[in-house]
N, C-alpha and C positions, 0 to 999 in steps of 0.2 A: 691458556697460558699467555701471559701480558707480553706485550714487547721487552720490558724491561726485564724479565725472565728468562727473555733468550735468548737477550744479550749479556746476562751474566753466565749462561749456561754455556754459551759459546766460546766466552772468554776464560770459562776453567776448562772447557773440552783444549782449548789453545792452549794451554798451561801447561795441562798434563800430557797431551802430545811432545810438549819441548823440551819437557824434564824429561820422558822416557828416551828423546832421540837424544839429549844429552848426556845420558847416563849409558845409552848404547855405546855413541862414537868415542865417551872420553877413555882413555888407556891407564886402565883399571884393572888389577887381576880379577877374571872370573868370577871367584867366590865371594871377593870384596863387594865388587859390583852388586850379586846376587840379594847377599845381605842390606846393602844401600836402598836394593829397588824393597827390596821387604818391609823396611821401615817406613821407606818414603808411602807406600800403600796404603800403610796402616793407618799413616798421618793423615794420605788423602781421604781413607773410609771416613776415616772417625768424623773428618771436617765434614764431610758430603753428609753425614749422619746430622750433626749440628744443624748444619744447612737446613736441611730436612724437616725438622724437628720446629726450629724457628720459620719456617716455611710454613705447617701444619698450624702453628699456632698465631700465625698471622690471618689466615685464613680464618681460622676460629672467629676471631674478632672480627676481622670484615661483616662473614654470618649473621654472625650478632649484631652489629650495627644496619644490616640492611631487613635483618626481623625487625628492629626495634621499630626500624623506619616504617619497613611496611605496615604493620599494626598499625603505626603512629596517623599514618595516611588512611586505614579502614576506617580508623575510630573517629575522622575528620569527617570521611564522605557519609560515616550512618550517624553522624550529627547532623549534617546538614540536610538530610532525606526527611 
């Protein structure tokens, strides 16, 4: 995991800590509340899902570009053998 990976991960771990203490302290009836954290949940799966998803397929690519390389680099050193 890169640095820049766990500094975004941190910075939504921070997020979603503040929205749930915000949603705790604010003076909301119960059920309103309930409802509010339900959706908001849903919002964050789905994003984290996204996340995820664009995450995987970054990765992909990287893969491929460090196959491509590496090939690129055999096919150099048994040319020149």
């Amino acid at each position: 995991m890169t640095n820049k990976t766990k500094v975004v991960l941190g910075i939504l771990g921070a997020v979603a800590a503040g929205i749930a203490i915000g949603m705790i302290v604010a003076p909301e009836k119960g059920s309103d509340m309930r409802k509010r954290i339900k959706r908001k949940t849903g919002t964050w799966i789905d994003g984290l899902g996204n996340l995820a998803t664009k995450g995987g397929e970054a990765a992909k690519e990287n893969i491929s570009r460090v196959t491509d390389a590496a090939k690129e680099r055999i096919s150099r050193v048994k040319e020149s053998m």
